[in-house]
Residue, then its C-alpha position, 0 to 999 in steps of 0.5 A: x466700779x463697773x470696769x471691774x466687771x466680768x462682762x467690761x474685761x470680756x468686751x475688753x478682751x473681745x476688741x484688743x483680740x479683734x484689733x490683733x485679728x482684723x490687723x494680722x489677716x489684712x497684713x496676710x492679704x498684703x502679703x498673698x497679694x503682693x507674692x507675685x511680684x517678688x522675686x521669691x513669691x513662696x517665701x511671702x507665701x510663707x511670711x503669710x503662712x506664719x502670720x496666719x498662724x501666729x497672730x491671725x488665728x489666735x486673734x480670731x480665736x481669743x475673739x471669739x471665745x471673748x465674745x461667746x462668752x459675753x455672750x453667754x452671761x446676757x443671752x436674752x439681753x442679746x437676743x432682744x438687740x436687733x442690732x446684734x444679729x446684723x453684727x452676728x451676720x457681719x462676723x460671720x461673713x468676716x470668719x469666712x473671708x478670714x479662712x478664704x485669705x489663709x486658704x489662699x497663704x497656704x497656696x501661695x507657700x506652697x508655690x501656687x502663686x496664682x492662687x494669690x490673685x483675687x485677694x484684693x477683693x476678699x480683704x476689702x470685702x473683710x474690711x468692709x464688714x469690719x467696718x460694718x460691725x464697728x459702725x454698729x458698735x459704736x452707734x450701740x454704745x453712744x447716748 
């Protein structure tokens, strides 16, 4: 069965940690985002923070240690997909924007609210490359 397989778990767990993941930044993005008008705006900066480390960061990292290592039991198959490399690039783009949001949680816990302005834009940018890989995906995947 090919459910079973080595390289479907890995796919598996690639797409359960990238939902974790893409979920629990644009939750950090909201809260960054949202800081400056509450009436403690460091204490959203710090429910960020905790999200940020707790759910974000290892979403990210079981990502992309799954996807690595699908990765590593195809290389060539991969190598030969053109499709890949957009995607590659698009996750790229999307790990930057993920360290650019938790960058800007930290500074908003540790009382910068200001540095929470502009967040908007980072997480649509985000979603917007999401969005792109999951286009790609799906296409790759349908007859």
């Amino acid at each position: 069965m090919t459910w079973l397989l080595p390289q479907t778990a890995l796919v598996a767990a690639h797409v359960l940690a990238n939902v974790v993941w893409i979920g629990s930044i644009l939750a950090v993005a909201v809260l960054v985002g949202g800081a400056r008008f509450m009436a403690e705006p460091s204490e959203a900066g710090m429910l960020a923070r905790r999200v940020y480390l707790r759910l974000a960061v290892p979403g990210f990292l079981a990502s992309f240690l799954a996807g690595a290592g699908r990765l590593y039991l195809s290389p060539v198959a991969y190598l030969h997909m053109p499709w890949m490399h957009v995607k590659l690039t698009l996750a790229l783009l999307v790990i930057i924007l993920h360290h650019a949001i938790g960058t800007r949680a930290r500074r908003v816990a540790s009382g910068m609210v200001p540095s929470g302005q502009g967040v908007g834009v980072l997480a649509s940018a985000l979603f917007l490359g999401v969005a792109g890989v999951v286009l790609l995906a799906v296409n790759k995947s349908l007859p």
